[in-house]
C-alpha positions as CSV (number, residue, x, y, z in Angstrom):
1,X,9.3,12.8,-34.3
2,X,11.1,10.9,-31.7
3,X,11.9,7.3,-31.9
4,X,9.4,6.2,-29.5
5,X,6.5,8.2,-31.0
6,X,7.1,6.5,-33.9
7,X,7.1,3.2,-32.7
8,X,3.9,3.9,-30.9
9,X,2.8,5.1,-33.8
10,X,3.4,2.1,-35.7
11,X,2.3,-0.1,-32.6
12,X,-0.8,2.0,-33.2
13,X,-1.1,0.5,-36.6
14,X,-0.5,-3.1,-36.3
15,X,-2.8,-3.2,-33.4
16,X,-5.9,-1.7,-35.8
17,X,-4.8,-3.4,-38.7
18,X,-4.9,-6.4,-36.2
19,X,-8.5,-5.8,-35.4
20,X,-9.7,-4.3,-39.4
21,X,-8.8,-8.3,-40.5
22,X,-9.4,-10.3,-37.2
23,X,-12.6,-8.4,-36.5
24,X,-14.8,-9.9,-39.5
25,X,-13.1,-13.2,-39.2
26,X,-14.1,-13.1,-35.5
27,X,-17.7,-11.8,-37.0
28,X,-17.8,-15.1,-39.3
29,X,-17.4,-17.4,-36.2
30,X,-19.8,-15.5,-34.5
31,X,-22.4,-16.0,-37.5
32,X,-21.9,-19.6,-37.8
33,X,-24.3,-19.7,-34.8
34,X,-26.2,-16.8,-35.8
35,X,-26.5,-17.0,-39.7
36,X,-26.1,-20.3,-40.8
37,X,-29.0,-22.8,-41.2
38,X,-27.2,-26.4,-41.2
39,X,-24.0,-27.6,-41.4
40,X,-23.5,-26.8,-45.6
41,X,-23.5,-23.2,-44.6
42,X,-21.3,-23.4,-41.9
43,X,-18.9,-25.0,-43.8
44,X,-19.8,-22.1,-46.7
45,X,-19.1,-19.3,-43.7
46,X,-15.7,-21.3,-42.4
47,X,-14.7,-21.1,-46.0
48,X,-15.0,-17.3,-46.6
49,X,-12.4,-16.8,-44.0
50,X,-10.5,-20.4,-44.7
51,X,-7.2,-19.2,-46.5
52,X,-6.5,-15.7,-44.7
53,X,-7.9,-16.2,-41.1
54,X,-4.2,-17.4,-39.8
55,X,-2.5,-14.8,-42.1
56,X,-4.6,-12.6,-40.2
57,X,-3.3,-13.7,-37.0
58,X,0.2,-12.5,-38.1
59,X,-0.5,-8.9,-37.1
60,X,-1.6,-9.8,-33.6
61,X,1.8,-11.7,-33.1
62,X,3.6,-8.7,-34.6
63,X,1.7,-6.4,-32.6
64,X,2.6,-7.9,-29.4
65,X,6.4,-8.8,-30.5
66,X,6.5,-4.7,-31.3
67,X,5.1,-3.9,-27.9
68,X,7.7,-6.1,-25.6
69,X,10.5,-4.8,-28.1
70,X,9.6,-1.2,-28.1
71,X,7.9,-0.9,-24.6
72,X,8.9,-3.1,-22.3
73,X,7.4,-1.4,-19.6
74,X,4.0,-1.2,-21.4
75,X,4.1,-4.7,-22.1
76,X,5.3,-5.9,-18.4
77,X,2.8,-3.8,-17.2
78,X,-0.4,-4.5,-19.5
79,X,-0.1,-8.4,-19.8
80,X,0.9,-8.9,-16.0
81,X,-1.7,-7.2,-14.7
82,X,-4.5,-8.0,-17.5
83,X,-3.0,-11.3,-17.2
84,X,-6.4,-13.8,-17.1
85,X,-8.4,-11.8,-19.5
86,X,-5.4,-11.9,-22.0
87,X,-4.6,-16.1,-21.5
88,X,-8.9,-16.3,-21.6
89,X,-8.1,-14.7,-25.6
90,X,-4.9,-17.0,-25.9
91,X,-6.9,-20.0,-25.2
92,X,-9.2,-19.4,-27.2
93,X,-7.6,-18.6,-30.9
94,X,-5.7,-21.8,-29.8
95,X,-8.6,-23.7,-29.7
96,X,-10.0,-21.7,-32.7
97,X,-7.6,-22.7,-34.7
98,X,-7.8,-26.3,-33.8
99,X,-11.7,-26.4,-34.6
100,X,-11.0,-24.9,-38.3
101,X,-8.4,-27.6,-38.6
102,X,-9.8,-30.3,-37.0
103,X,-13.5,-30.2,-37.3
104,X,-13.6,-31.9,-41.4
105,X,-10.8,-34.6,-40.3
106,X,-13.8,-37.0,-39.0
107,X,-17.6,-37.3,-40.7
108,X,-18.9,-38.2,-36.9
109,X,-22.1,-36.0,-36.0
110,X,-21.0,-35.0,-32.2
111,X,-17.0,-35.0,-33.5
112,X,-18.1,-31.8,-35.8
113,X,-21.1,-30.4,-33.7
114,X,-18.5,-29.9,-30.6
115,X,-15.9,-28.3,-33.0
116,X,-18.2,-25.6,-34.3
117,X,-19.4,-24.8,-30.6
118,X,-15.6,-23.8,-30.3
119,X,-15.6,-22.3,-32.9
120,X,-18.4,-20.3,-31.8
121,X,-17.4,-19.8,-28.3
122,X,-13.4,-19.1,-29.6
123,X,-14.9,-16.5,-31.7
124,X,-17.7,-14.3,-29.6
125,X,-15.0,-14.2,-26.1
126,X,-11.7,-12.9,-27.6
127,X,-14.2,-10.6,-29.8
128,X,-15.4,-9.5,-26.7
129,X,-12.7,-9.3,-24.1
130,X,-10.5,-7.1,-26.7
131,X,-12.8,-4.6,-26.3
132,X,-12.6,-4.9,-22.6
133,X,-9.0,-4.7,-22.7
134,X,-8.3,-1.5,-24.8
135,X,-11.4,0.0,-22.8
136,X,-9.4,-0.7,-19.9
137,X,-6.0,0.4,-21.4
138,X,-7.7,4.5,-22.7
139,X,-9.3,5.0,-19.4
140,X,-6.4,3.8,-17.1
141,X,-6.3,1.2,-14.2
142,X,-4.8,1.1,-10.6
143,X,-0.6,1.5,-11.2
144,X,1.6,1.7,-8.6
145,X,4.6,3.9,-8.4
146,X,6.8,0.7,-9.3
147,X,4.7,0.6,-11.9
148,X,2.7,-2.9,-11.5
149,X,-1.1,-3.2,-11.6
150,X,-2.1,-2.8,-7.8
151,X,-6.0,-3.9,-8.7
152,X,-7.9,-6.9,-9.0
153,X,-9.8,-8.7,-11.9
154,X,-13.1,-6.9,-10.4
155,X,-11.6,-3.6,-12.1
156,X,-11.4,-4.6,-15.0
157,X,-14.8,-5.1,-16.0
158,X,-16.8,-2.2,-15.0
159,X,-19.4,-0.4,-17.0
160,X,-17.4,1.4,-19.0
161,X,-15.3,-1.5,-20.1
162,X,-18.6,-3.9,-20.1
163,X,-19.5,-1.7,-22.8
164,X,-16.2,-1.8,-24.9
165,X,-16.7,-5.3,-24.8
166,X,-20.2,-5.6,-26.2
167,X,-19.2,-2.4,-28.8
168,X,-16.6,-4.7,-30.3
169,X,-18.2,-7.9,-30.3
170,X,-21.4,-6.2,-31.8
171,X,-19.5,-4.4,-34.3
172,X,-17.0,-7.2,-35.1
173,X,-20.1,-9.2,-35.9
174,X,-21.4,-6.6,-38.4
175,X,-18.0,-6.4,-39.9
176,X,-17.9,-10.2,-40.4
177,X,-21.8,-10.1,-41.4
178,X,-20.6,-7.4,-44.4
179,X,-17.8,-9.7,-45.5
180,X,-19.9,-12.4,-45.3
181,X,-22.0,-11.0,-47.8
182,X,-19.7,-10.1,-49.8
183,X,-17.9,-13.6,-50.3
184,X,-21.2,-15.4,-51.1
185,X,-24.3,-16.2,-53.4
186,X,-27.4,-17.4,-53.4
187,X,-29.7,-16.9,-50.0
188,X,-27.3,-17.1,-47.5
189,X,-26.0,-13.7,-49.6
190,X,-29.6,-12.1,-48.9
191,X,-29.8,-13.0,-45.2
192,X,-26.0,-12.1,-44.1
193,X,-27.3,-8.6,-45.6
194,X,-30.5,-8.6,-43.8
195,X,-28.8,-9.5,-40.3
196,X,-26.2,-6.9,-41.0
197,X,-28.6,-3.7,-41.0
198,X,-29.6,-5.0,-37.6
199,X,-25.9,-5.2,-36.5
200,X,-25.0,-2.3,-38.0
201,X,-28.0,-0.2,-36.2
202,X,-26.9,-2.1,-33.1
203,X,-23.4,-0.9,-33.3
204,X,-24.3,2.3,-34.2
205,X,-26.3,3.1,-30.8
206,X,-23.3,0.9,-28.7
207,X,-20.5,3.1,-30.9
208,X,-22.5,6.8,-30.1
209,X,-22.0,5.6,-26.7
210,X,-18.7,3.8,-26.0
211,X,-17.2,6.2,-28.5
212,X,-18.5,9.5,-27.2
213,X,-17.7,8.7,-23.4
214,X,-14.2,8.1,-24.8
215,X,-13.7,11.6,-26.3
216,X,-15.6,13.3,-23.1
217,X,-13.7,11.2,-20.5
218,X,-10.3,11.0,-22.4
219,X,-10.2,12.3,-25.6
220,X,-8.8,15.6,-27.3
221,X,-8.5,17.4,-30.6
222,X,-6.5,14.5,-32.5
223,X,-9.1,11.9,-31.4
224,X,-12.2,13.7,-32.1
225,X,-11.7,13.3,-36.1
226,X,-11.8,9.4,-35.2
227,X,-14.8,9.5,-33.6
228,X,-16.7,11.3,-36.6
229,X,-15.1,9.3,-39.2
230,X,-16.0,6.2,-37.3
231,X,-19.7,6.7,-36.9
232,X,-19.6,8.0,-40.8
233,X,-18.2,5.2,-41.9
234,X,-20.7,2.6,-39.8
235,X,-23.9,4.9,-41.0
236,X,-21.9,4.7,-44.6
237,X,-21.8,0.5,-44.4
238,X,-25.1,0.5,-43.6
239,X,-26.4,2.6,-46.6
240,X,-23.8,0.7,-48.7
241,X,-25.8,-2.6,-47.4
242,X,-29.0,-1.8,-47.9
243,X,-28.3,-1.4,-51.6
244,X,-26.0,-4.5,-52.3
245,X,-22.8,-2.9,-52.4
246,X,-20.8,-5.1,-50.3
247,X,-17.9,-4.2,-51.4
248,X,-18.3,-0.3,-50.3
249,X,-19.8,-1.5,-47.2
250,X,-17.3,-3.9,-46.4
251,X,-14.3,-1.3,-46.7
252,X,-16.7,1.2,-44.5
253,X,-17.3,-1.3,-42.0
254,X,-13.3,-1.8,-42.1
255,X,-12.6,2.2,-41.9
256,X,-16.0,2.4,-38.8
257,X,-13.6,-0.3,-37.0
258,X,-10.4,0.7,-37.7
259,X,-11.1,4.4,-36.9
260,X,-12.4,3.0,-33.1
261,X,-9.3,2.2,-32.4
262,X,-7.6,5.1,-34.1
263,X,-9.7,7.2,-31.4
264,X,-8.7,4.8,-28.3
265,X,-4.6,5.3,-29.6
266,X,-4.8,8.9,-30.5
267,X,-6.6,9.3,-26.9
268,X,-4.2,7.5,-24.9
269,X,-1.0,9.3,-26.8
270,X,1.6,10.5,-25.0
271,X,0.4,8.0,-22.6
272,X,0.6,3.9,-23.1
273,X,-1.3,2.9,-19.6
274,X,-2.3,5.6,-17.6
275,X,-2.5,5.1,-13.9
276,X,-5.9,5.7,-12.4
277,X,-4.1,6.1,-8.8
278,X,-2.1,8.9,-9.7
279,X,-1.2,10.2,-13.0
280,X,2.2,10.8,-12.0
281,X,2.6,7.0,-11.7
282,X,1.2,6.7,-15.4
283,X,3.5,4.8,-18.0
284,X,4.0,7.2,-21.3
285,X,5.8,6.4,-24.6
286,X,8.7,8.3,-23.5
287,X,9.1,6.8,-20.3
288,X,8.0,2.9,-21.2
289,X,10.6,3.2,-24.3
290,X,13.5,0.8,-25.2
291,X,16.7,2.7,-25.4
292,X,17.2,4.8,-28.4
293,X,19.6,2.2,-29.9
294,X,17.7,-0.5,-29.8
295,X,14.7,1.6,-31.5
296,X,16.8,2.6,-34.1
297,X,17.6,-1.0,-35.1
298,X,14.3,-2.0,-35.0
299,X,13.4,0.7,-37.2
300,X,15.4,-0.5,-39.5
301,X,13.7,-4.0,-39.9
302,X,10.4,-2.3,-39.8
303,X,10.4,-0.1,-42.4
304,X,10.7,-2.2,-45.3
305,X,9.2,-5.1,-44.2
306,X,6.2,-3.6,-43.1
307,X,5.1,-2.9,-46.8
308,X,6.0,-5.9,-48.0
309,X,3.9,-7.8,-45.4
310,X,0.9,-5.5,-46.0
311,X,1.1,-6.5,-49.8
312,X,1.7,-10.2,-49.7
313,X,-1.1,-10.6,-47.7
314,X,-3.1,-8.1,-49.9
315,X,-2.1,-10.5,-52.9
316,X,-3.5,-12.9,-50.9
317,X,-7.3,-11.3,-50.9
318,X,-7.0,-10.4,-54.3
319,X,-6.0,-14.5,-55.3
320,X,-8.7,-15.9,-53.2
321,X,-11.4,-13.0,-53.9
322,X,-14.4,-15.2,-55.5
323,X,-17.8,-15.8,-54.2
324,X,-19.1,-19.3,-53.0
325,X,-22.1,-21.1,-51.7
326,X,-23.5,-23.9,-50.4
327,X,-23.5,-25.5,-54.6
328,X,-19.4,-25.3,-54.0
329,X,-20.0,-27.9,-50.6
330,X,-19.2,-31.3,-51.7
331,X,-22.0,-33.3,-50.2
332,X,-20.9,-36.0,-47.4
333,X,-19.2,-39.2,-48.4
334,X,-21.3,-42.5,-48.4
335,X,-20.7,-45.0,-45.4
């Protein structure tokens, strides 16, 4: 294995390991809207994800450090010319952030209402827009022979990636609904499990579909696996829910998301952005690589620090892996 396959490779990883944490975290934003029932079980949902959301921002940053390091061309390329969609996602986990840090400092009625909107709204666009982006990156977009984006914002959100977008916010949601019931008690337990077998059907019929126009349109042998062990997985999360093992369902939800995007890397492989002008002009992992030195060096950071990152912050699950509800809330102070 070359250098550069092995750093897309890894790429590959961080980017779905990215998306396996973020995703449910994303979901529990998503269901502070669409699950909770007043402000206690907001504050119950916020919780669930309250020590490991920022830790799960970590592989995002190391994803995208890994991408201008290794492929500079890929990352010139991707975040120039998906430029608006990719600040819309910044913006947003900035904000997102903010809210889950800001929103208990002050007791005021509208001071916390407007936070969990962002919250909200911070959670259900980047949940989306990913999906818009990675459809956008498997199928190609318009790249000139100097190899800059030549199109407009327009091509970025047709059909096909329209549908990304709604397959990863839907199935984000059902990831987070799963975790969600796995991190609580008492009713809000019973009806995070209810709303995920609707999610999880829902995702289902938008996977079939985003997911088999992927393998007809740009897939091959490597990816078609993906594609089976995804839909297993989801139909597998969805058994797992209906008989209260959250546990099993939460790890196949993880495995239903995490293959996804197996299938949209081991589709694009050898390419990194192919160019829907010509495919000539495309930008491949050999030809978007760092030089073979500076890969090397970076391998040799990688490779142990890699497994140590994955463990601390599995330590960190484990450490904060109990159950709460709303009887964990303190109730408001007195004025």
């Amino acid at each position: 294995m070359h250098l550069h396959d092995f750093w897309f490779l890894l790429i590959a990883v961080l980017w779905t390991g990215y998306f396996f944490l973020e995703g449910f975290d994303f979901g529990i934003g998503v269901l502070t809207k669409l699950l909770a029932r007043d402000r206690t079980e907001r504050r119950v949902l916020i919780n669930t994800i309250g020590p490991v959301w920022d830790g799960n921002e970590v592989w995002l940053i190391t994803a995208a450090g890994a991408t201008f390091a290794a492929f500079p061309d890929w990352y010139a390329t991707l975040f120039s010319g998906f430029y608006l969609p990719l600040l819309a996602i910044l913006v947003c986990l900035i904000v997102r952030g903010v809210a889950f840090e800001y929103r208990h400092k002050r007791s005021g009625e509208r001071w916390q209402r407007n936070w969990e909107h962002a919250i909200f709204w911070c959670s259900l666009l980047p949940a989306f827009l990913w999906g818009v982006v990675f459809a956008n990156i498997v199928r190609g977009v318009p790249i000139g022979p100097d190899k800059n984006f030549t199109g407009t914002l327009a091509d970025l959100f047709g059909p096909y990636a329209l549908l990304g977008g709604l397959l990863t916010l839907v199935l984000f949601t059902f990831h987070g609904a799963v975790f969600a019931a796995l991190k609580t008690v008492g009713d809000i337990r019973d009806r995070a499990r209810s709303r995920a077998t609707v999610l999880g059907m829902t995702s289902g019929v938008l996977a079939v579909a985003f997911l088999g126009w992927t393998q007809i349109e740009s897939g091959n042998g490597r990816s078609l696996p993906a594609l089976i062990v995804s839909l297993a997985a989801l139909a597998a999360a969805l058994v797992m829910n209906h008989y209260g093992r959250e546990g099993w369902a939460f790890a196949c939800s993880g495995v239903a998301v995490a293959a996804a995007f197996a299938l949209v890397f081991l589709a694009l492989f050898p390419d990194v952005m192919p160019s829907s002008a010509n495919p000539a002009w495309s930008l491949t992992a050999a030809s978007a690589a760092s030089s073979p030195y500076t890969l090397k060096i970076m391998t040799w950071v990688a490779v142990p620090m890699t497994p140590l990152i994955i463990g601390y912050q599995a330590w960190t699950y484990w450490v904060f892996r109990k159950r709460i509800g709303t009887q964990h809330i303190p109730a408001p102070a007195a004025h």
